[in-house]
C-alpha positions in Angstrom: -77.2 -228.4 -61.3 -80.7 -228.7 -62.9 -83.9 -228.3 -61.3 -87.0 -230.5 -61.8 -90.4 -229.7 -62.0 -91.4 -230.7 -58.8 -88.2 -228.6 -57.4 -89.7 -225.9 -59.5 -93.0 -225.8 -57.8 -92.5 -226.3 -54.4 -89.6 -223.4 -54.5 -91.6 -221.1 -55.9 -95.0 -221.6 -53.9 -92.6 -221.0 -50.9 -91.4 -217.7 -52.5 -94.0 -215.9 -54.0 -97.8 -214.6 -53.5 -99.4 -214.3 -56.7 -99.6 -215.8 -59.9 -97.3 -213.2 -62.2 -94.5 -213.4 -59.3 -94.7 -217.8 -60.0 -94.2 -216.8 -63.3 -90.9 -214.5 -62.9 -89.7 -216.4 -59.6 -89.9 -219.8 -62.0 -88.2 -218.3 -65.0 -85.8 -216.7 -62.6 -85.0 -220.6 -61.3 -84.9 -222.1 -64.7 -82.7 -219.9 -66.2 -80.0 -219.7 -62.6 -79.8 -223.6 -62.2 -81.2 -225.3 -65.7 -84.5 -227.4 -65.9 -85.0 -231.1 -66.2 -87.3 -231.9 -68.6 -88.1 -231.8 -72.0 -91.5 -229.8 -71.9 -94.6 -229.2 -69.1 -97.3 -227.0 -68.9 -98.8 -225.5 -65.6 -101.4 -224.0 -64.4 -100.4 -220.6 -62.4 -103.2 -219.5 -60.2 -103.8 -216.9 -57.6 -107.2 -214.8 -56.5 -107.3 -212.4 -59.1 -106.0 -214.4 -62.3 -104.9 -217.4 -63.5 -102.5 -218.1 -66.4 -101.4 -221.3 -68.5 -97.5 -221.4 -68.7 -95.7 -224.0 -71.4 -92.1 -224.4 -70.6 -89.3 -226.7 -72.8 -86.3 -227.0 -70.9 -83.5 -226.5 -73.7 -81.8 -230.3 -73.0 -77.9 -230.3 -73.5 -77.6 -227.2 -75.5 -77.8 -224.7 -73.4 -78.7 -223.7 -69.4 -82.4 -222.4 -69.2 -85.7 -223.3 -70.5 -87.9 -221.2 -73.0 -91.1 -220.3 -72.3 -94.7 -218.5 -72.8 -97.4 -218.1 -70.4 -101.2 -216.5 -71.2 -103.4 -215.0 -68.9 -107.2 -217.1 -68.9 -109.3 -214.2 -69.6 -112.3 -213.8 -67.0 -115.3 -216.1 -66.9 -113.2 -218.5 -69.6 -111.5 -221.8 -68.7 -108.8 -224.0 -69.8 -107.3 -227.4 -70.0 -103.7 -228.4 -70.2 -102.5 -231.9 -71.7 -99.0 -233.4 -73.1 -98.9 -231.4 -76.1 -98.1 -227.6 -75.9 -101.0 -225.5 -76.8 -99.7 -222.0 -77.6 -99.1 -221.2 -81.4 -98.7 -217.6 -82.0 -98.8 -215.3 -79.1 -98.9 -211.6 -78.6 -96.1 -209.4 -77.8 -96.4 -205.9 -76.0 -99.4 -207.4 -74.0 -97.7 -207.9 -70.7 -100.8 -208.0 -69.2 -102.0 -211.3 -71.2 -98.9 -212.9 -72.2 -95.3 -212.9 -70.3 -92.8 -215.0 -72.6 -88.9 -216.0 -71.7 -86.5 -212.8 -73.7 -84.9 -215.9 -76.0 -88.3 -217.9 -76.9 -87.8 -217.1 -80.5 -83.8 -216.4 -80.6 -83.2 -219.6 -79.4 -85.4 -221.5 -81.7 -83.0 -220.0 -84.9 -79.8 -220.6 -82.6 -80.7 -224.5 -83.6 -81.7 -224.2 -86.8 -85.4 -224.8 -85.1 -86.9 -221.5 -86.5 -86.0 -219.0 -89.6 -89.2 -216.8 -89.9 -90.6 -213.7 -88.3 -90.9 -213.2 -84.9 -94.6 -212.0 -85.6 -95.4 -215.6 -87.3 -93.1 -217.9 -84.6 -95.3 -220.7 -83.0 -94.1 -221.7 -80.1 -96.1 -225.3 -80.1 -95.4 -225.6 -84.1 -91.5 -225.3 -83.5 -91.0 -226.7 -80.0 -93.6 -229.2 -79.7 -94.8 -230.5 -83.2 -97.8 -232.4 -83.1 -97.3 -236.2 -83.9 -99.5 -239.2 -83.6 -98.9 -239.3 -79.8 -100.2 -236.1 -79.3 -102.6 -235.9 -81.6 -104.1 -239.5 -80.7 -103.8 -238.6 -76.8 -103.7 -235.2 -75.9 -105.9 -233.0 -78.3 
């Protein structure tokens, strides 16, 4: 099976109460039944935070999705379009950025990514800018 993003939504506003629970319940889904799509990004929202989570579903070659979500620091806002936005994140910071255990790992499994885990972009390798997105969505 595979789940879609609307799937993906409505399961887990039915499941969990705050933003960072979205975050685990939808990884949780993704990797369990596989996600339909080739890349989304959503807004995760709750009283006391809000976070931007990009999500590529990893297609034919494997189950899951890989994925990296930043917390919108307070009084700051944020805007989401067809083109991933997230380059280099920081790990150790669980309490700004939450990420998917294989984001980089996978990326060298296809030949995507050779470099550092320090310097991995996770827009530069998964979603590349081209004219589309550069033309419509920046």
């Amino acid at each position: 099976g595979c789940i879609d993003y609307g799937s993906l939504i409505w399961i887990t506003l039915q499941r969990t109460k705050s933003a960072r629970e979205a975050i685990q319940e939808m990884d949780h889904l993704m990797q369990t039944y596989g996600y339909a799509s080739t890349g989304e990004s959503f807004a995760i929202a709750d009283p006391h935070e809000v976070w931007l989570m990009e999500v590529i579903g990893k297609g034919n070659i494997s189950q899951g999705a890989v994925w990296v979500a930043t917390r919108i620091p307070d009084g700051h806002v944020s805007s989401t379009a067809n083109q991933a936005r997230t380059r280099t994140f920081a790990r150790g910071d669980p309490d700004n950025v939450l990420y998917s255990e294989d984001v980089v790992d996978f990326a060298r499994s296809i030949s995507a990514y050779s470099g550092s885990d320090e310097e991995f972009s996770f827009s530069d390798v998964y979603n590349p800018v081209d004219f589309f997105g550069a033309r419509f969505c920046e």
